[in-house]
Each structure stands twice: as structure tokens, then as C-alpha cells.
C-alpha positions in Angstrom: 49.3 -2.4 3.4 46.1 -1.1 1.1 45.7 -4.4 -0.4 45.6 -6.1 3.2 43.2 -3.4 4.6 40.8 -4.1 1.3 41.1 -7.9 2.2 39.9 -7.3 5.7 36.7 -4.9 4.6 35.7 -7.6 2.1 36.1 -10.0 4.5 34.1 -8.4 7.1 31.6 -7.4 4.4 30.9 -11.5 3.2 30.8 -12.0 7.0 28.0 -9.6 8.0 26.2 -10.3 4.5 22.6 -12.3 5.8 21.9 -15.3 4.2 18.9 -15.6 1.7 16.0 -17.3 3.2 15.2 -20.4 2.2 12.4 -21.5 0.4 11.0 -25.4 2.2 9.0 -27.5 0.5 5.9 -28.8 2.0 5.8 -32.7 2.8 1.8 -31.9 2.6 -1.0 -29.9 2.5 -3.9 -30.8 3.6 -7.0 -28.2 3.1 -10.8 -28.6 3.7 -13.8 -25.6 3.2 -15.9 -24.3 5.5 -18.6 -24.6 2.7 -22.4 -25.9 2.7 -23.8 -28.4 1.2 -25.1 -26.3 -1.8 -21.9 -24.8 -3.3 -18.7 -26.5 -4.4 -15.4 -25.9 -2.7 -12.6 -23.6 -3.9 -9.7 -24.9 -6.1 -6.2 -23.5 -5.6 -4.6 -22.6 -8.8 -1.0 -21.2 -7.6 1.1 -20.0 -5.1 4.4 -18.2 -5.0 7.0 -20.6 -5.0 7.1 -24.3 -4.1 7.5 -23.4 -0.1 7.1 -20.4 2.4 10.2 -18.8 2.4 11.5 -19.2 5.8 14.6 -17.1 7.3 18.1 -18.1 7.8 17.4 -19.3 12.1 13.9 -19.5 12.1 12.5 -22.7 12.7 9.5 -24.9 12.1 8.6 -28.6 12.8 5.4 -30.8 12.2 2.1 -29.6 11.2 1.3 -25.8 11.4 -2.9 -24.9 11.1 -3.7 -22.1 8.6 -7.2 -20.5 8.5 -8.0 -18.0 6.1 -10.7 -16.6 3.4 -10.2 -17.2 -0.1 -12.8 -14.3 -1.7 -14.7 -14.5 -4.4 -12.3 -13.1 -6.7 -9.9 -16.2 -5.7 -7.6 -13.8 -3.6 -6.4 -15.1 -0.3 -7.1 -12.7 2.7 -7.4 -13.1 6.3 -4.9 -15.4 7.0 -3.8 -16.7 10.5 -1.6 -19.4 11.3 -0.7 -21.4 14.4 2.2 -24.5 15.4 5.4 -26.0 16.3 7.2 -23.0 15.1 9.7 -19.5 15.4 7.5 -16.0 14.9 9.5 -15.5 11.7 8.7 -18.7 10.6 4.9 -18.1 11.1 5.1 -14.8 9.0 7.2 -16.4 6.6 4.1 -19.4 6.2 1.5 -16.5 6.6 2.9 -14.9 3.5 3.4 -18.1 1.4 -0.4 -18.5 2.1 -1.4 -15.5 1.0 0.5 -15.4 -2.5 -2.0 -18.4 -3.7 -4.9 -18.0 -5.7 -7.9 -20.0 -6.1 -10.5 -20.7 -8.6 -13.6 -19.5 -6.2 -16.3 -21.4 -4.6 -19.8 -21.6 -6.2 -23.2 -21.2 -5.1 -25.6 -21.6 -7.4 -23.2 -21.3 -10.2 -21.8 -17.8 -8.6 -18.9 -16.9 -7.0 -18.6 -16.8 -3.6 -16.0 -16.4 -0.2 -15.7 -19.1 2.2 -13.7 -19.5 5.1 -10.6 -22.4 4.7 -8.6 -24.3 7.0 -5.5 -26.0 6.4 -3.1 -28.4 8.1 0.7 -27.6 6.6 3.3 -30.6 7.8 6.6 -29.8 7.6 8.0 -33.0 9.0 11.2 -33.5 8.2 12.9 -30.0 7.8 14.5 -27.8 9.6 
């Protein structure tokens, strides 16, 4: 009877153990700077991961629109995001955007923030 009772709690235990989110790749990403004429655009350098991380049930489809500020230090701040997707999924995408790092924009050979806009497709998964 012990042995049957310790199946059952392991049992219940794998059952009510939440999957892992799952990292999606991008199919593209598409960016563009909100920067004059006289300075040169910002150049992302990394991010966390190859994807946003998006939870086990959440769901996203096509092309979600990220605008944020990428600082003069190359840090990622400000970030809001809008699409064809679950609230979770949106955070998930909010914080994917915000682990990346640039190489700065400059203005007359000095770093500087600009605002960035981004279209994220995600055509093709779940």
C-alpha cells in the first residue's frame, strides 16, 4: 500500500509540474530608427536567446510592432509592444526586447538615444 500511495503523489506531482516556456524563433525582424539625417542608426549586438520566451498556452501569430529607446549606452528601455497576440505572449516579447543590446547611434561621432520601431513576424508558429 506505501509504494502505491508514493506512485500516486509522484504522479500527481509530474501532472501539476508547469511546462517550461518555450523559446520561438523569429521568422524576421524587421527594425528602422527614428534618427536624423546627421547621425547613423544603432546596431544591435545581442539579445538573450534566439526568441522571446513565450509560455506554455500563450499565443502569438503574424507580425507584432515593438517601439522602444535604445540609450546611449546601448541598453534597451522603454519598450512597448502591440499584435496578433495573448497578454503573456506580449510580456514574454517585451522582455526578449529588452535583453538586447546595441552598439549606440552617433551624432557627430557621439553617442546618442533614439527612439526604434520594429515589426516582429512570427508567421508560422504557434
Amino acid at each position: 500500500m506505501p509504494r502505491s500511495l508514493l506512485a500516486l503523489a509522484l504522479l500527481l506531482l509530474a501532472c501539476a509540474h508547469a511546462p517550461a516556456p518555450q523559446e520561438v524563433e523569429l521568422a524576421s525582424l524587421e527594425t528602422r530608427a527614428e534618427a536624423g539625417e546627421d547621425q547613423t542608426a544603432p546596431v544591435r549586438k545581442s539579445c538573450k536567446g534566439r526568441g522571446p520566451r513565450i509560455p506554455e498556452g500563450e499565443t502569438v501569430a503574424g507580425v507584432v510592432r515593438a517601439i522602444y529607446l535604445v540609450g546611449a549606452d546601448g541598453r534597451v528601455s522603454d519598450v512597448s509592444v502591440t499584435g496578433k497576440a495573448s497578454a503573456g505572449a506580449l510580456k514574454a516579447i517585451q522582455r526578449y526586447i529588452a535583453s538586447c543590446t546595441y552598439a549606440p547611434a552617433l551624432r557627430d561621432g557621439k553617442p546618442v538615444a533614439v527612439r526604434w520601431r520594429g515589426e516582429l513576424n512570427f508567421a508560422g508558429t504557434r
